[in-house]
mmCIF file as gemmi writes it, N, C-alpha and C atoms, coordinates in Angstrom:
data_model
loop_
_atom_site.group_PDB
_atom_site.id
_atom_site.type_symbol
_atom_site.label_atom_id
_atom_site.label_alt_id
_atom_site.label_comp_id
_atom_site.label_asym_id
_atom_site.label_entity_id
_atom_site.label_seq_id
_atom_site.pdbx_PDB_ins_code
_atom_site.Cartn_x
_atom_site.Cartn_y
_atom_site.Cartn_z
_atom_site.occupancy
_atom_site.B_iso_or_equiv
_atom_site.pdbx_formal_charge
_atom_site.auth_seq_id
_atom_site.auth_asym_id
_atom_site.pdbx_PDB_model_num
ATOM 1 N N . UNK Axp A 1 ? -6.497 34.398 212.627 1 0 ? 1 A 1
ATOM 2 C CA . UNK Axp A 1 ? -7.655 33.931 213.369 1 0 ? 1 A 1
ATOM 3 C C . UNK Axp A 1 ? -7.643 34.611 214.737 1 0 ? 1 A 1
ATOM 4 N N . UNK Axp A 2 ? -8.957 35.226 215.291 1 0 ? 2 A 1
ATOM 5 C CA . UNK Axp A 2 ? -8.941 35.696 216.071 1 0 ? 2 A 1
ATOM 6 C C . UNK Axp A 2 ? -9.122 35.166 217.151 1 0 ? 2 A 1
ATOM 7 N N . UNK Axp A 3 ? -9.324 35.005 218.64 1 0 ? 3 A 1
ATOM 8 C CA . UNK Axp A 3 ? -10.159 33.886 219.534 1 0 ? 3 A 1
ATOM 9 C C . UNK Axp A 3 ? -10.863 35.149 220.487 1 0 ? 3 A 1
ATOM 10 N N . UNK Axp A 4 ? -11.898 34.875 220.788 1 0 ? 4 A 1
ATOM 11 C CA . UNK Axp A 4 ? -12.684 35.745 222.174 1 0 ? 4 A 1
ATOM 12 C C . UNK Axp A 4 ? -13.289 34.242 222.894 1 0 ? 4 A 1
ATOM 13 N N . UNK Axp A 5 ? -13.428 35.104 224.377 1 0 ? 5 A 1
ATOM 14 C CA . UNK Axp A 5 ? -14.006 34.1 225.09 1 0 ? 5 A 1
ATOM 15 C C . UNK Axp A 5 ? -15.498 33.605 225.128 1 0 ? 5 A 1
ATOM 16 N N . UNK Axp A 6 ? -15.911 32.705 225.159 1 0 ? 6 A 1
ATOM 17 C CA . UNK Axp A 6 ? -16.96 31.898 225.465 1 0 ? 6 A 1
ATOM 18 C C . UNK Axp A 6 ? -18.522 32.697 226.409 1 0 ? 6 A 1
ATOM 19 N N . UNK Axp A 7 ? -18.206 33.909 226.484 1 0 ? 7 A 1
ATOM 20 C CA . UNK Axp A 7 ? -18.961 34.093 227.842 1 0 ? 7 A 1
ATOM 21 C C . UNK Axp A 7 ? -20.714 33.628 228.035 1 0 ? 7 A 1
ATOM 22 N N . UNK Axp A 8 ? -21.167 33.014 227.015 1 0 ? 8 A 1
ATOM 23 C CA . UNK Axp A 8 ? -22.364 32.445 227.267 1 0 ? 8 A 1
ATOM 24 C C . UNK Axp A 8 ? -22.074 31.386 227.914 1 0 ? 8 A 1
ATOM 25 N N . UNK Axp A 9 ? -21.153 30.207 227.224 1 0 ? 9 A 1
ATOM 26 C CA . UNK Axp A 9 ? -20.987 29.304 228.334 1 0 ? 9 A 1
ATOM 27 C C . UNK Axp A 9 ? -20.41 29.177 229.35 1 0 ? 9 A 1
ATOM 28 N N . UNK Axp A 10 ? -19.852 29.794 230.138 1 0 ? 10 A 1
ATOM 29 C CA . UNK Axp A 10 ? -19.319 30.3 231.592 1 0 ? 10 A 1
ATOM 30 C C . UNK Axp A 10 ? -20.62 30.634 232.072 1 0 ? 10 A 1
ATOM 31 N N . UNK Axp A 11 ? -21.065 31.832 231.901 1 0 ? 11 A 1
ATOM 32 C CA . UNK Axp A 11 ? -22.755 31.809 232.175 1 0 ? 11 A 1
ATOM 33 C C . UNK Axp A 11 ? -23.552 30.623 232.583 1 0 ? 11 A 1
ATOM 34 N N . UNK Axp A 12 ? -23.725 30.439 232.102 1 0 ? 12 A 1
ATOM 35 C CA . UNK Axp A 12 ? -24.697 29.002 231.378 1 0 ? 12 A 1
ATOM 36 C C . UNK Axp A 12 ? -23.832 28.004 232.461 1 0 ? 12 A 1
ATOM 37 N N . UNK Axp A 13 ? -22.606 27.281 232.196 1 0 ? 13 A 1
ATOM 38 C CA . UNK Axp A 13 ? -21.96 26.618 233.483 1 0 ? 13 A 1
ATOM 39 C C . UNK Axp A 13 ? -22.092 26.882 234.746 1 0 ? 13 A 1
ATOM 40 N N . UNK Axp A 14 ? -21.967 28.532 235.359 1 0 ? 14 A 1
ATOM 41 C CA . UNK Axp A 14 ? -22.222 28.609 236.59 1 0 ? 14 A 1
ATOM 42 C C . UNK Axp A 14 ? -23.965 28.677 237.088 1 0 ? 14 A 1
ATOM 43 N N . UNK Axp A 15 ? -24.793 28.808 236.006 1 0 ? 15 A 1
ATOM 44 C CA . UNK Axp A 15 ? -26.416 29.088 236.391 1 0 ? 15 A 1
ATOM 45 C C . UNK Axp A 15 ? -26.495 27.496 236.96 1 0 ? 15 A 1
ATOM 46 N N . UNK Axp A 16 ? -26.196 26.397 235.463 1 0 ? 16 A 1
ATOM 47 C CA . UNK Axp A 16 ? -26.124 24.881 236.162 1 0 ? 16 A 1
ATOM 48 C C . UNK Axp A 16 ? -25.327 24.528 237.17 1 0 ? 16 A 1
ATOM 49 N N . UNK Axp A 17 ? -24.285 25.006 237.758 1 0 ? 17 A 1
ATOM 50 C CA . UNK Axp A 17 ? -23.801 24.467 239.099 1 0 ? 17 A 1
ATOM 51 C C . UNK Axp A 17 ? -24.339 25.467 239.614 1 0 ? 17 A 1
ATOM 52 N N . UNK Axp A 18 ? -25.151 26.119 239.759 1 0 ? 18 A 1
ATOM 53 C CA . UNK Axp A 18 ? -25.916 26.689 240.772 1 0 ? 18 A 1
ATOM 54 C C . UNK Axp A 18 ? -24.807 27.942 241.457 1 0 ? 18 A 1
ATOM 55 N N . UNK Axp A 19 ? -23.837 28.255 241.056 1 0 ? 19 A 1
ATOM 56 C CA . UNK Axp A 19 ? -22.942 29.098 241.695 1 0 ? 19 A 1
ATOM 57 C C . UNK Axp A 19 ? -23.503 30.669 241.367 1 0 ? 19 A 1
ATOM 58 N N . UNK Axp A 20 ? -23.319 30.829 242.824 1 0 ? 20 A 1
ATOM 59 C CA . UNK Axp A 20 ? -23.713 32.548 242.506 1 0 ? 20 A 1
ATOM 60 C C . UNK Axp A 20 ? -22.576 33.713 242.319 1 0 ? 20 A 1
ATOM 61 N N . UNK Axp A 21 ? -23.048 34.752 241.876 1 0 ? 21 A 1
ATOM 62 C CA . UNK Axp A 21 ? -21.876 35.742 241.457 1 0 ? 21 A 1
ATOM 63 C C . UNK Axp A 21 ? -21.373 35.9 242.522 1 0 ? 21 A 1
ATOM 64 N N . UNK Axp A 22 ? -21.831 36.013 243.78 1 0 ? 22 A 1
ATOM 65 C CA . UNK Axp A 22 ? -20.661 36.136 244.95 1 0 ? 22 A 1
ATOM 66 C C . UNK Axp A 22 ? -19.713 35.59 245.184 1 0 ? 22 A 1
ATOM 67 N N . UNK Axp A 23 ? -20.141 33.731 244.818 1 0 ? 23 A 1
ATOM 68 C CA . UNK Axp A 23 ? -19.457 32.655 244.719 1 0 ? 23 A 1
ATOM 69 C C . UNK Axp A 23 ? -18.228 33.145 244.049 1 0 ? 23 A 1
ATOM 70 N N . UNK Axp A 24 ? -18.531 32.877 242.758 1 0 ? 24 A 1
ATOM 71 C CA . UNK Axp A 24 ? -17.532 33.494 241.583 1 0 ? 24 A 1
ATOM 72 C C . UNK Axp A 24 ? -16.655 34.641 242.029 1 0 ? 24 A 1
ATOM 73 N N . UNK Axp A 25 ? -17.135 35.75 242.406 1 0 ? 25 A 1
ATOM 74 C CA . UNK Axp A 25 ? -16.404 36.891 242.657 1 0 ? 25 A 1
ATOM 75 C C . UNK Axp A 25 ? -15.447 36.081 243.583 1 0 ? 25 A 1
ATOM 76 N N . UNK Axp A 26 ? -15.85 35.689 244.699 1 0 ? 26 A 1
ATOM 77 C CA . UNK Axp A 26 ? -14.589 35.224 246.102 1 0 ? 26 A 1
ATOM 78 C C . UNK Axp A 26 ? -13.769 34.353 245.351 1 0 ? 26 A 1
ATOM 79 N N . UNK Axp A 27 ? -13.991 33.341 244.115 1 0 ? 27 A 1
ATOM 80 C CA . UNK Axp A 27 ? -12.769 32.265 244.117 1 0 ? 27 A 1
ATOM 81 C C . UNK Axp A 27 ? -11.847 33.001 243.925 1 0 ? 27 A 1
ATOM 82 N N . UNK Axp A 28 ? -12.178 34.02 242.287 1 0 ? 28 A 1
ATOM 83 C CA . UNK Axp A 28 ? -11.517 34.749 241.691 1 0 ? 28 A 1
ATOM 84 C C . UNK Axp A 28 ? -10.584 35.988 242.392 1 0 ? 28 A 1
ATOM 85 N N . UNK Axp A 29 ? -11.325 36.161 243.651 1 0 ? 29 A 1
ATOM 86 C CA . UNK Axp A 29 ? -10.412 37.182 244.057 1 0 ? 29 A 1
ATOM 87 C C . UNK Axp A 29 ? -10.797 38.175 244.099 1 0 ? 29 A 1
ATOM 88 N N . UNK Axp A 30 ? -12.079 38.755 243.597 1 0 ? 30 A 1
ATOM 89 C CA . UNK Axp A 30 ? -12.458 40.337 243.361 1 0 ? 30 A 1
ATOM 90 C C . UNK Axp A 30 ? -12.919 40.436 244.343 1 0 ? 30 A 1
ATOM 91 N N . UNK Axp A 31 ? -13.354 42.099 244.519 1 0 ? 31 A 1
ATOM 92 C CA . UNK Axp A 31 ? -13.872 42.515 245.643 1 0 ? 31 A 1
ATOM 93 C C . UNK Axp A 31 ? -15.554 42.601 245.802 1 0 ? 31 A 1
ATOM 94 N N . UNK Axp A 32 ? -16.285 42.106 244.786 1 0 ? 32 A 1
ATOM 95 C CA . UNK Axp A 32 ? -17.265 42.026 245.008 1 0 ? 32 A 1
ATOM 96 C C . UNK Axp A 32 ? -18.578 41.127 243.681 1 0 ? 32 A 1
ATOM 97 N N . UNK Axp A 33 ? -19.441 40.817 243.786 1 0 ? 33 A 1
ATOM 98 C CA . UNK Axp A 33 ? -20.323 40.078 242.77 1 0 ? 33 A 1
ATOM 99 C C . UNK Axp A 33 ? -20.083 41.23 241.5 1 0 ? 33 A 1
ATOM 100 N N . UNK Axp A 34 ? -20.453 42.394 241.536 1 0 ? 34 A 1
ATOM 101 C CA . UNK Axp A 34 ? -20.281 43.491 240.293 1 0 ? 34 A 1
ATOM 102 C C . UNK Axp A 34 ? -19.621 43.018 239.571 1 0 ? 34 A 1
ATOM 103 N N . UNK Axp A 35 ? -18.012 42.989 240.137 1 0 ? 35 A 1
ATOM 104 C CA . UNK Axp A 35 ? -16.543 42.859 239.943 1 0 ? 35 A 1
ATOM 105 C C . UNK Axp A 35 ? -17.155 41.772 238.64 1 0 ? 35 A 1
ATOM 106 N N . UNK Axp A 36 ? -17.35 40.62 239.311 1 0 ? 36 A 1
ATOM 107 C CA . UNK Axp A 36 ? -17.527 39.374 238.458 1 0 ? 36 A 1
ATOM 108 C C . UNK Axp A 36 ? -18.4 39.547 237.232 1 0 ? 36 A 1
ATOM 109 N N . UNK Axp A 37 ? -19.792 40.196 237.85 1 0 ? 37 A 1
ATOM 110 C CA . UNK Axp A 37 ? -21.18 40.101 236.87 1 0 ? 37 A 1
ATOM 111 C C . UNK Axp A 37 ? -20.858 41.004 235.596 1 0 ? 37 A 1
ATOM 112 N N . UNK Axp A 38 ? -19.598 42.301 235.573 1 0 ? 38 A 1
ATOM 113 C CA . UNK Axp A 38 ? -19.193 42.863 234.304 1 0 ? 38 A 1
ATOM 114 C C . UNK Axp A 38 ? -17.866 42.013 233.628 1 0 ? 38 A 1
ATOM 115 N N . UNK Axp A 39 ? -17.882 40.496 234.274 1 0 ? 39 A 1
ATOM 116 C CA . UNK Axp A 39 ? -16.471 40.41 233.399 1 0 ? 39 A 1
ATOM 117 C C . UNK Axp A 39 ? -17.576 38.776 232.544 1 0 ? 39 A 1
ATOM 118 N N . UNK Axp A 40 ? -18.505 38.641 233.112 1 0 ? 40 A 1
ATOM 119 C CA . UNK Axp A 40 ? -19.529 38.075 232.823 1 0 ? 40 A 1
ATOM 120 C C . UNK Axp A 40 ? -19.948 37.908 231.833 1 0 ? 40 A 1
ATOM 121 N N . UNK Axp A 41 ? -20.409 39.433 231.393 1 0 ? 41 A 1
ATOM 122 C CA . UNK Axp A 41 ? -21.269 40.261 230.561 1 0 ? 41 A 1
ATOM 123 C C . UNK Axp A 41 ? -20.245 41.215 229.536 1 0 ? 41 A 1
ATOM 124 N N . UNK Axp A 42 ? -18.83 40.855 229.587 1 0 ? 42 A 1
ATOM 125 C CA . UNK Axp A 42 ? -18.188 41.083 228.686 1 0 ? 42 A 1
ATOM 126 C C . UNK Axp A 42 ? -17.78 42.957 228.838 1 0 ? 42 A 1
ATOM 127 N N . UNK Axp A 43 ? -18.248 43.2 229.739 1 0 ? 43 A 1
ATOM 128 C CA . UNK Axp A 43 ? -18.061 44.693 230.026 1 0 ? 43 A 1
ATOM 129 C C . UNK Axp A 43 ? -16.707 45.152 230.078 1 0 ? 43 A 1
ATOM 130 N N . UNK Axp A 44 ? -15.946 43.805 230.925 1 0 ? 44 A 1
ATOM 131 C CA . UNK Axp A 44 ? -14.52 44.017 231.581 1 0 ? 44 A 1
ATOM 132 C C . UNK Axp A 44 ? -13.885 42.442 231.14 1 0 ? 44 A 1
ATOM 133 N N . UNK Axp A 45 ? -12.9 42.57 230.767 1 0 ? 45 A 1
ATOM 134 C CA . UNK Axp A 45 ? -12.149 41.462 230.478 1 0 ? 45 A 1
ATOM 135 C C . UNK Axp A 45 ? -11.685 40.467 231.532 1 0 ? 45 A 1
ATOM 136 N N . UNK Axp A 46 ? -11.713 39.204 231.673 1 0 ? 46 A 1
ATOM 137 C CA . UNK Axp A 46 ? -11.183 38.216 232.761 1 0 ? 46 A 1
ATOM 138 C C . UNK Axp A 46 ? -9.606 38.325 232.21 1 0 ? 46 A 1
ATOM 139 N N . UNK Axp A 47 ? -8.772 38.563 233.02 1 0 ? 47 A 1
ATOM 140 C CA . UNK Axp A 47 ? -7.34 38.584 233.288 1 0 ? 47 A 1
ATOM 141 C C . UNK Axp A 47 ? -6.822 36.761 232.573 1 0 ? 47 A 1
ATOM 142 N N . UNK Axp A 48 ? -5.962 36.819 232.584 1 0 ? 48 A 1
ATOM 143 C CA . UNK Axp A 48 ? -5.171 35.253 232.288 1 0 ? 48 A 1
ATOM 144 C C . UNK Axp A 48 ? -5.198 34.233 233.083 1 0 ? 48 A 1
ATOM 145 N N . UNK Axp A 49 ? -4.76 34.838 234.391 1 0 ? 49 A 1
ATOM 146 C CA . UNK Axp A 49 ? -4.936 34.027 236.186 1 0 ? 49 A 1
ATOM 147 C C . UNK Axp A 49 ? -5.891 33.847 236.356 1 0 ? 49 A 1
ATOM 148 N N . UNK Axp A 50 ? -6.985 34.523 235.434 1 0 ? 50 A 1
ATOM 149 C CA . UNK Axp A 50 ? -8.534 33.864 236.289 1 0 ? 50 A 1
ATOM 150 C C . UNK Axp A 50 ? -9.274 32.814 235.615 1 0 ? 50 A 1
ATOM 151 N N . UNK Axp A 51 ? -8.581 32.948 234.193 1 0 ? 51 A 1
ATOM 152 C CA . UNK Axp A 51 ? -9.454 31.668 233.583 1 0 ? 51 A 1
ATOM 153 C C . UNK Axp A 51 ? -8.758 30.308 233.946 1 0 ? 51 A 1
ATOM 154 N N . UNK Axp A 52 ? -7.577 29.641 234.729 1 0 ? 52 A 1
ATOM 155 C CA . UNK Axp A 52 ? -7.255 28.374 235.044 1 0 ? 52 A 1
ATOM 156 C C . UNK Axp A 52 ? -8.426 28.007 235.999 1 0 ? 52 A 1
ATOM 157 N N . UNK Axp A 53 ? -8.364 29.542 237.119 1 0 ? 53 A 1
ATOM 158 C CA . UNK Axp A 53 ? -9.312 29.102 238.045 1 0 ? 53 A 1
ATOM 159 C C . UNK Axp A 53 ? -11.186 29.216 237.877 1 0 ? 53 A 1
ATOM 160 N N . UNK Axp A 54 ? -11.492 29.626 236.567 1 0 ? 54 A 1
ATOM 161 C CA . UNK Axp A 54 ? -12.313 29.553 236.714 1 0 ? 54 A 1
ATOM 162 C C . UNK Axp A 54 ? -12.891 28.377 235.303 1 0 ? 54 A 1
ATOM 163 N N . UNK Axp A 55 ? -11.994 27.583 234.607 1 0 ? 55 A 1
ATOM 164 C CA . UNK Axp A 55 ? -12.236 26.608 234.343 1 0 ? 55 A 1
ATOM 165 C C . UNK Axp A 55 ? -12.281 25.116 235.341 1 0 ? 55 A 1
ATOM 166 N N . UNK Axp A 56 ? -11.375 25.601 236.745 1 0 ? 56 A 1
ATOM 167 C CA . UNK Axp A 56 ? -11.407 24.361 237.759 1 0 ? 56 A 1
ATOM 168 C C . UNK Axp A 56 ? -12.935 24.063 238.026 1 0 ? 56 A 1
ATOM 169 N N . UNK Axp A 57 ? -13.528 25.402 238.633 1 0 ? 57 A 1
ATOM 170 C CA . UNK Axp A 57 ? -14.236 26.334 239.295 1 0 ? 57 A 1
ATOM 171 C C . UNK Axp A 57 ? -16.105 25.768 238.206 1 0 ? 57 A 1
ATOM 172 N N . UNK Axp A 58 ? -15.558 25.773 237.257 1 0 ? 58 A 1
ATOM 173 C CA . UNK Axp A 58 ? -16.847 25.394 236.873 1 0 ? 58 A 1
ATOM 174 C C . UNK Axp A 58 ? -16.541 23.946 235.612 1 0 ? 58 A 1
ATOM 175 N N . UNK Axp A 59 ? -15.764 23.391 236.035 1 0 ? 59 A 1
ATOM 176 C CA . UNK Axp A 59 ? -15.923 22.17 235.457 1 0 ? 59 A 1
ATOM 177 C C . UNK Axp A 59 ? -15.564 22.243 233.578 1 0 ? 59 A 1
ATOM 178 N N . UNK Axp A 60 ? -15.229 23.134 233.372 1 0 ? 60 A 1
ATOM 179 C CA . UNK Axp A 60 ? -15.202 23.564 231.735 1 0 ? 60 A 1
ATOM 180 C C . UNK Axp A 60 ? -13.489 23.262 231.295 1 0 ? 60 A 1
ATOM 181 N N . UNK Axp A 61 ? -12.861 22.772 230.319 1 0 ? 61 A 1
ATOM 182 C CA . UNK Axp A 61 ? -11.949 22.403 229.969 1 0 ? 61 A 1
ATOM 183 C C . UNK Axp A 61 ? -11.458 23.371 229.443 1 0 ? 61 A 1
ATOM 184 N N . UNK Axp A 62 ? -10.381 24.106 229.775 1 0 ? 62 A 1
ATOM 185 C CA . UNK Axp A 62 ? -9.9 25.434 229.244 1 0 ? 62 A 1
ATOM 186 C C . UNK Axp A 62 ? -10.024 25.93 227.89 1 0 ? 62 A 1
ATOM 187 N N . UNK Axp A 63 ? -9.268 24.85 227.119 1 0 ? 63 A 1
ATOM 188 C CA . UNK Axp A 63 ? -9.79 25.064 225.472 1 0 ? 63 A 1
ATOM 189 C C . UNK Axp A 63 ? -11.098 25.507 225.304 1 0 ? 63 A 1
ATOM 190 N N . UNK Axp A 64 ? -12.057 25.318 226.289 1 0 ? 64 A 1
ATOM 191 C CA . UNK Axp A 64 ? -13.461 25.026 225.448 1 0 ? 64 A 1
ATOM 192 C C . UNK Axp A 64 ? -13.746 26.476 225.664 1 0 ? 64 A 1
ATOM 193 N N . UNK Axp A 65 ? -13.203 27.379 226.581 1 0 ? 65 A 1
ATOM 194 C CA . UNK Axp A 65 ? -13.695 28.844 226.583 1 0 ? 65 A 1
ATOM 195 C C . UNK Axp A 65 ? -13.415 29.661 225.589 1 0 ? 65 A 1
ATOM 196 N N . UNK Axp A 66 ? -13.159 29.421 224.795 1 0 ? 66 A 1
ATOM 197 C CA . UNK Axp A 66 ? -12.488 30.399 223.337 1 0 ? 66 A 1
ATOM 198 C C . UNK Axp A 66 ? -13.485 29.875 222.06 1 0 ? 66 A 1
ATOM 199 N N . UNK Axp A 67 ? -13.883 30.597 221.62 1 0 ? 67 A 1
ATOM 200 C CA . UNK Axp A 67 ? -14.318 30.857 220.331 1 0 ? 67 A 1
ATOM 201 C C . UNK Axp A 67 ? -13.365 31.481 219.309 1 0 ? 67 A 1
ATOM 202 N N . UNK Axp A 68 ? -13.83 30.588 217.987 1 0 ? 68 A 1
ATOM 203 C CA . UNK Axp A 68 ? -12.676 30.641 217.04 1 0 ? 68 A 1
ATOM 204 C C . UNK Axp A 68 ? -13.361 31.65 215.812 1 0 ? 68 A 1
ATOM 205 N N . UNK Axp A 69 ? -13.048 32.99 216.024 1 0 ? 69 A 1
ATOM 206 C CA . UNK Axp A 69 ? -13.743 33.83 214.778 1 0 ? 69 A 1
ATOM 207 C C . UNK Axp A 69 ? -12.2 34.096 213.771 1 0 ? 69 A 1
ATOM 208 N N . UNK Axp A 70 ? -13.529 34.088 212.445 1 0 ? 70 A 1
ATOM 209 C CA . UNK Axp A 70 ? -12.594 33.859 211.69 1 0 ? 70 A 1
ATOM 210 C C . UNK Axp A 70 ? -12.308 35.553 210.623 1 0 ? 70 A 1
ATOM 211 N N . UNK Axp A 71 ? -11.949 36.516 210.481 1 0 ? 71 A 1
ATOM 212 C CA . UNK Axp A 71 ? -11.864 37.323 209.747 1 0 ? 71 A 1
ATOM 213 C C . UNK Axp A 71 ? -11.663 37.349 208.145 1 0 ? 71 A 1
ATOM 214 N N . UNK Axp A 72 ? -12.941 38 207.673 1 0 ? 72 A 1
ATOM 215 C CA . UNK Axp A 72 ? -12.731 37.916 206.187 1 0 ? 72 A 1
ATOM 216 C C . UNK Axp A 72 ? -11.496 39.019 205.834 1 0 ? 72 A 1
ATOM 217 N N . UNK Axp A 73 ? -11.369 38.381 204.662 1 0 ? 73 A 1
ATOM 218 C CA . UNK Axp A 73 ? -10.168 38.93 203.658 1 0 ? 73 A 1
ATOM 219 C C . UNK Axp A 73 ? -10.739 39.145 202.523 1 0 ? 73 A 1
ATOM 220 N N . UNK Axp A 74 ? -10.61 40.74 202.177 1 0 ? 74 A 1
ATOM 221 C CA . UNK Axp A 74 ? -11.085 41.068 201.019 1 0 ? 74 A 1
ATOM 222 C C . UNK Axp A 74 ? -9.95 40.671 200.276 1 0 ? 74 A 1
ATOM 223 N N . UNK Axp A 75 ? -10.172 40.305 198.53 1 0 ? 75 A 1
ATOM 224 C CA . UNK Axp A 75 ? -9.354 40.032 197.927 1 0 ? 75 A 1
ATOM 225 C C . UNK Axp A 75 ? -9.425 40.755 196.739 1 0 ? 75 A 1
ATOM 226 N N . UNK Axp A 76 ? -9.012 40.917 195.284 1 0 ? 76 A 1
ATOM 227 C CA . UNK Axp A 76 ? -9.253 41.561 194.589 1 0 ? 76 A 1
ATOM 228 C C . UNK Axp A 76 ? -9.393 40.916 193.301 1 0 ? 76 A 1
């Protein structure tokens, strides 16, 4: 089983708390909104250290950022 992250609902969490990518960029540490808006948009991967803080950060329960894909198995 594979897991990827959630990134619609991180999205979607920070549009409803109203947080802007600048916001986001400064908790996290980057150097700028970009930084954030491609890890967003799946361009660039969020590191390990950033998802504790950015489940505090937007109210989301860590588990809940992972999606559970499942890979078929050819069989014969």
């Amino acid at each position: 089983m594979n897991y990827s992250l959630n990134l619609q609902l991180i999205k979607e969490q920070r549009i409803k708390k109203k947080l802007t990518l600048e916001e986001m960029a400064h908790c996290l540490g980057l150097s700028g909104k970009s930084d954030y808006f491609k890890r967003e948009n799946g361009d660039t991967k969020f590191k390990t250290t950033e998802l504790p803080i950015l489940s505090n950060k937007l109210g989301i329960p860590f588990e809940k950022f992972f999606n559970h894909d499942v890979e078929k198995i050819e069989t014969k």
